[in-house]
C-alpha positions in Angstrom: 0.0 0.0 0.0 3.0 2.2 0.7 4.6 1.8 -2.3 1.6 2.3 -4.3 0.9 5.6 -2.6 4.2 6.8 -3.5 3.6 6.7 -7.5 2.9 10.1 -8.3 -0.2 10.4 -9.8 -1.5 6.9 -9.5 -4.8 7.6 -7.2 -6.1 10.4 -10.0 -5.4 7.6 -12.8 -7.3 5.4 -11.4 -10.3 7.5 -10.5 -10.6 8.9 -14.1 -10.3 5.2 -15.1 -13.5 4.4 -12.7 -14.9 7.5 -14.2 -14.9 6.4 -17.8 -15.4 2.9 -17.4 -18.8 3.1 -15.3 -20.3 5.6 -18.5 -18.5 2.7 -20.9 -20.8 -0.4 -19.1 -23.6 1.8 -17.5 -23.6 5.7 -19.0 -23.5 6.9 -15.5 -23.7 9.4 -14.2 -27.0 10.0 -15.5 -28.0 13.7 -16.4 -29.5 15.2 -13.7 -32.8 17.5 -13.7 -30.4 20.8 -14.0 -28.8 19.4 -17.4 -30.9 20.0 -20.1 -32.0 23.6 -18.5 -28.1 24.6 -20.3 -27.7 22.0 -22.5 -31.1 22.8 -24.3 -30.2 26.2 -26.4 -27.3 24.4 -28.4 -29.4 20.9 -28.3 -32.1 23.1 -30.2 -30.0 25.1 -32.1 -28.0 22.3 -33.8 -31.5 20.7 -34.2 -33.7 22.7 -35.5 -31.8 26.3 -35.3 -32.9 29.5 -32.8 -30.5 29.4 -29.6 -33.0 29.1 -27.0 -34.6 26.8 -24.9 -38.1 25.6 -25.4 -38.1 23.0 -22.6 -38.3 26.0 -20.2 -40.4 28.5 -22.1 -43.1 28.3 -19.7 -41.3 29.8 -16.6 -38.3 31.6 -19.0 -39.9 33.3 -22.1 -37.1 35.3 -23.2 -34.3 32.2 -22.7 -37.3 29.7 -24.0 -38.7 31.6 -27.1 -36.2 34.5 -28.2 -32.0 34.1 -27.2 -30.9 32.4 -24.0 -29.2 34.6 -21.7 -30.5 33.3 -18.2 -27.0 32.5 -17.6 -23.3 33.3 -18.4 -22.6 31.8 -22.4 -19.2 30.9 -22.6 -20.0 27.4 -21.4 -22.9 27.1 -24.4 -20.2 28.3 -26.5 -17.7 25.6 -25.8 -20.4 22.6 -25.9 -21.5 24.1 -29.4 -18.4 23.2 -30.7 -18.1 19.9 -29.0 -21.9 18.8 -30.4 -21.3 19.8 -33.8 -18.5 17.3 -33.5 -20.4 14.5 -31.7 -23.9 15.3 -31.6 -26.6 16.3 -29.5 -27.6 13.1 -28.0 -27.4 12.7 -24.3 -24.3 10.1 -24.5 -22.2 13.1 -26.2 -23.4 15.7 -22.9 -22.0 13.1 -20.7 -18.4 12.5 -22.4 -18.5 16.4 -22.8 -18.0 16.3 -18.7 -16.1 13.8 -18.3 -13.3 15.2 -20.4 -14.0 18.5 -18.6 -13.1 16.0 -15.4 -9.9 14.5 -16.6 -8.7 18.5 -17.7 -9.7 19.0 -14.1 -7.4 16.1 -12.9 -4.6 17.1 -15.0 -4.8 20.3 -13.6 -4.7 19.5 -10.6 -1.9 17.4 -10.7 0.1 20.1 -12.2 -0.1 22.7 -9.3 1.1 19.7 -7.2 3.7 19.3 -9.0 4.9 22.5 -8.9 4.4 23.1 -5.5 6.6 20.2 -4.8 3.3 18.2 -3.1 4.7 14.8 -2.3 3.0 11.9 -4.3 2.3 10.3 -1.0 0.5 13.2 -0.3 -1.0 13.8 -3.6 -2.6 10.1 -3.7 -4.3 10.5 -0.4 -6.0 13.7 -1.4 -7.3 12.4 -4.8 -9.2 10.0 -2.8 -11.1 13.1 -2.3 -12.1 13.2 -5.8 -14.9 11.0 -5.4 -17.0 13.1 -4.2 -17.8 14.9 -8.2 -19.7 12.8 -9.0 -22.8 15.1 -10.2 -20.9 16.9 -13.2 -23.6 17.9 -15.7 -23.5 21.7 -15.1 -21.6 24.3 -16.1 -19.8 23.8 -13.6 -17.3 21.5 -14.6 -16.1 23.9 -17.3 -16.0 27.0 -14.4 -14.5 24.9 -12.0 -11.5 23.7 -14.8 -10.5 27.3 -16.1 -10.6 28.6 -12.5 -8.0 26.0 -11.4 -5.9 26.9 -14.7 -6.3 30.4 -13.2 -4.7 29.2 -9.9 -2.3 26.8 -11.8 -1.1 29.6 -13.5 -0.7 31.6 -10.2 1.6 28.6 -8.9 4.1 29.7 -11.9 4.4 33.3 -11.0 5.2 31.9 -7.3 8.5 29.9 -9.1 9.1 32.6 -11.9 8.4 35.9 -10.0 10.0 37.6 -13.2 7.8 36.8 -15.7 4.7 39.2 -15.8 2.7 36.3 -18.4 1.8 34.1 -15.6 -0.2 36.8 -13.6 -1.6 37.6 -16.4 -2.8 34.4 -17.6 -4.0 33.9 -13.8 -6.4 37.2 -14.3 -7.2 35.9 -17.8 -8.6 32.5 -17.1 -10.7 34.0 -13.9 -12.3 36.5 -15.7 -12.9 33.3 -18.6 -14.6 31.4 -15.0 -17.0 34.4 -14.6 -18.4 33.9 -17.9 -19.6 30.7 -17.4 -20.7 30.9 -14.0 -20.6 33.8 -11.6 -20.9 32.2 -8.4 -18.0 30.1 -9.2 -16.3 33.1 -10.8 -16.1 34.5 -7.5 -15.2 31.7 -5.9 -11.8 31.6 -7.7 -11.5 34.9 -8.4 -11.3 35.5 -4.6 -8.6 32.7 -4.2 -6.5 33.8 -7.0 -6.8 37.4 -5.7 -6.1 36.9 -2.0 -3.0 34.4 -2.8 -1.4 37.3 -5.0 -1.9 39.8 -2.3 -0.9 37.3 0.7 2.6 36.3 -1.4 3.1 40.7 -2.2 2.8 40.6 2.0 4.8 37.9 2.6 7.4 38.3 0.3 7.5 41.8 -0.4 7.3 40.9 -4.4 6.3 43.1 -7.1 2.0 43.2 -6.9 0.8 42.8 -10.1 -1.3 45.7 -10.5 -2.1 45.4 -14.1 -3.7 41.7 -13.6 -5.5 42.4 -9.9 -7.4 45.4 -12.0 -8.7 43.3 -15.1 -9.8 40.5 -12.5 -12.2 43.5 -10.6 -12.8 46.0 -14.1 -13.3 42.7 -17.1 -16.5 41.5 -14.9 -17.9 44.4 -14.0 -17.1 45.9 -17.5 -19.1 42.8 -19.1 -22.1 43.0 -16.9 -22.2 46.5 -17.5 -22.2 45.9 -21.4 -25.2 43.6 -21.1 -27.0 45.9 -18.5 -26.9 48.7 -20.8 -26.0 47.9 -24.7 -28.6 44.6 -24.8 -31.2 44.9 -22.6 -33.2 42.2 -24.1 -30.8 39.9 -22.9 -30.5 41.4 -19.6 -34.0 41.0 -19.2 -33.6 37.2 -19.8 -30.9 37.0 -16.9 -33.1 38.4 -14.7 -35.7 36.4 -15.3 -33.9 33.0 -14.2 -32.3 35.4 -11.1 -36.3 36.1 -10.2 -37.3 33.7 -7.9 -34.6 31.6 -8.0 -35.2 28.8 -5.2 -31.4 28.6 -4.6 -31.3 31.8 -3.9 -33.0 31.4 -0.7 -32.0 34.8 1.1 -30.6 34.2 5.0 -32.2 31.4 6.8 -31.0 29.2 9.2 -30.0 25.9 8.3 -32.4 22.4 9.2 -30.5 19.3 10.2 -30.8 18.0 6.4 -28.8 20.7 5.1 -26.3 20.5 7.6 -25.7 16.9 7.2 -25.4 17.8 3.3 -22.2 20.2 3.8 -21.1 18.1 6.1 -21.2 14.6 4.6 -19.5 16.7 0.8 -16.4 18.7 2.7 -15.4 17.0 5.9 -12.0 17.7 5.5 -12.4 21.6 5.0 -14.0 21.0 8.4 -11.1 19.0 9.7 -8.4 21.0 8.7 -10.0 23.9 10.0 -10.7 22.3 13.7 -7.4 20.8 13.8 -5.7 24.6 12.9 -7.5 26.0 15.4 -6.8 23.0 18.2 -2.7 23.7 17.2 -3.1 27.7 17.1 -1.0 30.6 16.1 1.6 29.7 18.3 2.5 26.3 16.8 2.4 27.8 13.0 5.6 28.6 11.5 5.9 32.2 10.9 3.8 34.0 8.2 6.9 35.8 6.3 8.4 31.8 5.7 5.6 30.6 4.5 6.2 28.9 1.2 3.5 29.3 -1.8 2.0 25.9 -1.3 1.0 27.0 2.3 -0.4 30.7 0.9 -2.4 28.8 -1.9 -3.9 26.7 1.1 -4.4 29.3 3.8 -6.2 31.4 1.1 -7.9 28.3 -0.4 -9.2 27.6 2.9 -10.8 30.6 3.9 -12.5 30.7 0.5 -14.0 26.9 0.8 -15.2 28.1 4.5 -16.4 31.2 3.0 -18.7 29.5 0.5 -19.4 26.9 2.6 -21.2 29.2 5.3 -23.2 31.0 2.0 -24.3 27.0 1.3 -25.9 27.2 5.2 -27.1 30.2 5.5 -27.7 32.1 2.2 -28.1 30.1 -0.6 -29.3 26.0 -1.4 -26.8 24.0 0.3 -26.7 22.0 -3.0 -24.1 24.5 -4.1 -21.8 23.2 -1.5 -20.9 20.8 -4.4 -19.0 23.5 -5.9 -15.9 23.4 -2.8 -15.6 19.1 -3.4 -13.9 20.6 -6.1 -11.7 22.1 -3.8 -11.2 20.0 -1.2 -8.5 17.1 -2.9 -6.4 20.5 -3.6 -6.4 21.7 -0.1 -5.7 18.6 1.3 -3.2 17.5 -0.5 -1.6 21.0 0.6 -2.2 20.6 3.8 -0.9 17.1 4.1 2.1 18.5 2.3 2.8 20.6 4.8 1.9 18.0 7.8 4.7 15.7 6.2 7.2 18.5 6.2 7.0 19.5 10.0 5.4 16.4 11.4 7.0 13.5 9.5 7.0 10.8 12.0 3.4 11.7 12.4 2.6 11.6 9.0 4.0 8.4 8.2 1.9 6.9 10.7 -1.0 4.9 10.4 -3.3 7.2 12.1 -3.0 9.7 9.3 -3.7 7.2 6.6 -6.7 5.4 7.7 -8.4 9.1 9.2 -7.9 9.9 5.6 -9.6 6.8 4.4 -12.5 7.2 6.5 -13.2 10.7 5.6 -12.6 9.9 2.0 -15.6 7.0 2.1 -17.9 9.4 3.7 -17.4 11.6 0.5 -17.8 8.8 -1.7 -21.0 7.4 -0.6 -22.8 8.2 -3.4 -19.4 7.1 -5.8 -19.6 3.5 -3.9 -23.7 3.5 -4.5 -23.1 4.7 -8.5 -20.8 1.2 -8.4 -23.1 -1.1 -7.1 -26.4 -0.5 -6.6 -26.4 2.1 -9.5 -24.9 -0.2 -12.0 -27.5 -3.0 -11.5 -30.0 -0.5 -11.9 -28.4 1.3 -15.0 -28.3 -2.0 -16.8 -32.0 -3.3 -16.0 -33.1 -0.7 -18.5 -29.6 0.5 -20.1 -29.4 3.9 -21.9 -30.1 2.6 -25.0 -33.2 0.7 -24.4 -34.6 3.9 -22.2 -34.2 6.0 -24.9 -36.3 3.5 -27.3 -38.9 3.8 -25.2 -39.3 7.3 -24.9 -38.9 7.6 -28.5 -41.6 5.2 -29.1 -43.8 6.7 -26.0 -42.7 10.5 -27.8 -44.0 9.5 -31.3 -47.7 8.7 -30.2 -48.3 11.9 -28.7 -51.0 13.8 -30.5 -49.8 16.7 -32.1 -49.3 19.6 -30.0 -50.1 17.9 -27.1 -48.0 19.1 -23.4 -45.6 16.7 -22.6 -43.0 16.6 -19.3 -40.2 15.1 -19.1 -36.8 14.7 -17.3 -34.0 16.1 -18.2 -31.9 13.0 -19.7 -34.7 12.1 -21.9 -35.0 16.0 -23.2 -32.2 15.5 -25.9 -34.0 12.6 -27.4 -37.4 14.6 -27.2 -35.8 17.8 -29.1 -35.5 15.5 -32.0 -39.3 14.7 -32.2 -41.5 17.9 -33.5 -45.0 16.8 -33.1 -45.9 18.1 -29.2 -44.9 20.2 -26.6 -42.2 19.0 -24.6 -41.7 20.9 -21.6 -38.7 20.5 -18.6 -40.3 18.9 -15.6 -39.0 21.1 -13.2 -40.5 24.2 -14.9 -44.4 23.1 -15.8 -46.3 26.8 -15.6 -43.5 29.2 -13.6 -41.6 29.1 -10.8 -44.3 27.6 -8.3 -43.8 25.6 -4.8 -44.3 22.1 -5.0 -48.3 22.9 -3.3 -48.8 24.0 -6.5 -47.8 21.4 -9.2 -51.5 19.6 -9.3 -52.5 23.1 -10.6 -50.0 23.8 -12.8 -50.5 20.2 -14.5 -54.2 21.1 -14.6 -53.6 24.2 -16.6 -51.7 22.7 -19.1 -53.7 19.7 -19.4 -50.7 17.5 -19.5 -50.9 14.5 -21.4 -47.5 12.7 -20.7 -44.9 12.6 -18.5 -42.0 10.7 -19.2 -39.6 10.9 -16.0 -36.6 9.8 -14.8 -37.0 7.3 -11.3 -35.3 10.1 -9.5 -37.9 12.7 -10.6 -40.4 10.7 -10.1 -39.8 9.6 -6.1 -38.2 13.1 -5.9 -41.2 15.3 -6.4 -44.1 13.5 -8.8 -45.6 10.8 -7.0 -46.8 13.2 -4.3 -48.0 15.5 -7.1 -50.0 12.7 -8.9 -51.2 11.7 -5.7 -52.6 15.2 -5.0 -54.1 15.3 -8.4 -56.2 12.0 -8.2 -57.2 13.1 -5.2 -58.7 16.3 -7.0 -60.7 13.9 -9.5 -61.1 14.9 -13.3 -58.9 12.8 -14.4 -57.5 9.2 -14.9 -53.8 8.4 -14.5 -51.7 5.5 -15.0 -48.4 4.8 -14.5 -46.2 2.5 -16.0 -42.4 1.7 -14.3 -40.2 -0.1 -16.8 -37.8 -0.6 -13.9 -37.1 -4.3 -12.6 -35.2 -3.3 -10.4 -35.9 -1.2 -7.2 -33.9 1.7 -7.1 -32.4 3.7 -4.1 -34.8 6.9 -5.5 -38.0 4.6 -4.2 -36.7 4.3 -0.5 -36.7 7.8 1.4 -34.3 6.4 3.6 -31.5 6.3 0.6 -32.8 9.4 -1.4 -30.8 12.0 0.3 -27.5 9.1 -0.2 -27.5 7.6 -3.2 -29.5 8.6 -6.0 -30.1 9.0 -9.7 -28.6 5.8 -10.8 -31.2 4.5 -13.3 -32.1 5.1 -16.7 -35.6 3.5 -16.6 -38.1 5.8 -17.5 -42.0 6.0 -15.3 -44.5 6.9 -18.3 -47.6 8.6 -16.7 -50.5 9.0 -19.1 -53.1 11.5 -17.9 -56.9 11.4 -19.2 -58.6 14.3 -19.0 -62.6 14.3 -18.2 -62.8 17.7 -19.3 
């Protein structure tokens, strides 16, 4: 085991290798309900041309009928290329992310290398990268050019006379902010607070020039938008409007504590064991090297974001920091090795690091077992049959919801409406849904098992119960998946391609 751990690189090989062979034998992980909402514009362009989204024109008029600007378009822009390539089928989405995770790895790997990380150390923390394992956002683009941007901040550290590196480090966070803001920030903070903890510490050269276009480029594109397109201003803040993630300050319920807690425990960790050694016990601030300033600043950042995931916004978000959490820890046990060898080399380190690791990868360990018997009872292929089949006997015009994995098959078909299942009329509370489904007079759904026990079978419930109409539902699953247990929804979920078909006779 030790020798193993000591082959640089070996633990991030081996993940990726996990990564593409589970979507090889079971197309996991399976799009989840966000996909499709920022995949759509480019599925529908290269379809049928018009970049927008009709899937969520009910709730998003603007991004659903006339250009799609609800969000940030660098990432559309980079999966337009790939899908003119390989298509707009929901097999090419998923290698899209995938590659976007191995240029994470990569990455990765190269700040540790030239920080001088140890492999020992480098192996333990890639453990950590089992916890992405929902990567069908744009996240996974945002989260890859911010680490370039830090990457690239590593160089200055090692060449403090070439002025390209901070520049390339301002370049590529400005690049994260324009395909997602929240993460923009993210990184944007980090890259900014390690250049002005290393000007403090080692009284080098700040780079002016870069810190300015990291603050001025944002706020100048924002401000181009605001005034020069309104139009598409308009469509931004119409996803910002009512926006259930952004939930305003509220005090956290035990579920979404156990959430943050169960993605970054070993942001947590660090942190408690920092505090337990204090001040005193750190080695002075002017030594430190730039492996300890990336981390110090890292850290502050993940906590930072992490308290906005509690308190602020949907703790969903706090998937955002698992992206950070195999770099700081690597870092940190970097640094552990350094002045605590004898403690590091221990056992204790080792399996604490293994235990923490398997809490982050419950869901990784579920996706390999339990998910793969699920995602071969009905395999991608034969799912998408059936809702071809179940998409071509829909009467013309005719509503139809669906998932978001089974919306880039639908945007091939032209002869009803097919509408995203999280957006049926607007933004509504769940109370609501039987309505909404009333107004439309929904015909079909077609959902995923995870929609389904996630939000439907209450809401179909609720709408029997208000008579009118007849529904049946039909589960092509033969296998029970963690989605039907409420004891395992919240753990592992989203693991099977089988569609529920609901058909829904209306009496009037």
């Amino acid at each position: 085991m030790k020798r193993l751990l000591e082959r640089p690189g070996l633990v991030f090989l081996l993940v990726f290798i996990w990564k593409v062979s589970l979507l090889l034998t079971t197309a996991q992980p399976i799009p989840a309900n966000d996909s499709f909402f920022y995949d759509g514009p480019v599925v529908h362009f290269l379809n049928h041309g018009g970049y927008f989204n009709p899937a969520i024109a009910q709730t998003h008029p603007i991004s659903g009928t006339e250009v799609f600007s609800a969000y940030p378009p660098l990432y559309q822009f980079v999966l337009l290329a790939w899908m003119s390539l390989f298509g707009t089928g929901v097999l090419s989405a998923i290698w899209f992310h995938t590659l976007l995770f191995g240029g994470f790895l990569l990455t990765v790997l190269a700040i540790f290398r030239q920080l001088k990380v140890p492999p020992r150390c480098a192996n333990l923390a890639g453990l950590f990268l089992l916890a992405i394992t929902f990567d069908d956002r744009p996240d996974g683009l945002a989260c890859l050019l911010g680490i370039i941007g830090v990457y690239f901040w590593a160089r200055s550290r090692n060449e403090p006379g070439a002025i390209h590196w901070p520049w390339l480090a301002a370049i590529f966070s400005v690049l994260t902010f324009c395909v997602s803001l929240q993460i923009g920030a993210l990184f944007s903070f980090w890259v900014f607070l390690a250049f002005l903890a290393g000007w403090k510490t080692s009284r080098a050269p700040l780079p002016f020039g870069p810190l300015a276009a990291m603050i001025l480029l944002p706020a100048a594109l924002v401000a181009i938008v605001h005034f020069g397109f309104p139009r598409l201003w308009a469509g931004f803040l119409e996803n910002l409007h009512g926006n259930a993630s952004l939930s305003g300050w509220h005090m956290p319920d035990f579920g979404q504590l156990l959430k943050v807690g169960r993605n970054i425990p070993v942001i947590f960790c660090m942190t408690a064991l920092l505090v337990t050694i204090g001040s005193r016990h750190l080695p002075e601030v002017k030594t430190w090297s730039a492996g300890k300033i990336l981390f110090a600043c890292g850290l502050l950042v993940a906590l930072m974001f992490a308290f906005a995931c509690l308190f602020v916004v949907a703790a969903n978000w706090v998937i955002v920091d698992n992206y950070l959490q195999p770099i700081l820890a690597g870092l940190f046990l970097a640094a552990l090795e350094k002045y605590r060898p004898d403690f590091f080399r221990s056992r204790v380190v080792t399996i604490c690091v293994v235990l923490l690791a398997g809490l982050v990868a419950v869901r990784a360990v579920g996706m390999s077992t339990w998910g793969v018997a699920c995602a071969t009872d009905v395999n991608c292929a034969a799912a998408l049959q059936r809702v071809g089949s179940e998409l071509d006997s829909v009467p013309p015009k005719s509503n139809v919801l669906l998932s978001a994995a089974y919306l880039y098959e639908a945007d091939r078909h032209t002869n009803g409406v097919w509408i995203h299942e999280d957006y049926p009329l607007r933004r509504e509370p769940l109370e609501t849904y039987p309505q909404s489904l009333r107004r439309l007079h929904v015909s079909k759904l077609l959902l995923t098992q995870y929609d389904y026990y996630r939000r439907y079978q209450r809401v179909l419930d609720e709408l029997r119960a208000g008579g009118g109409v007849q529904i049946t539902v039909t589960d092509t699953a033969h296998v029970r998946t963690p989605d039907s247990y409420p004891r395992f929804q919240q753990v592992v979920q989203h693991v099977s391609w089988a569609p529920i078909i609901i058909d829904l006779k209306w009496e009037n």
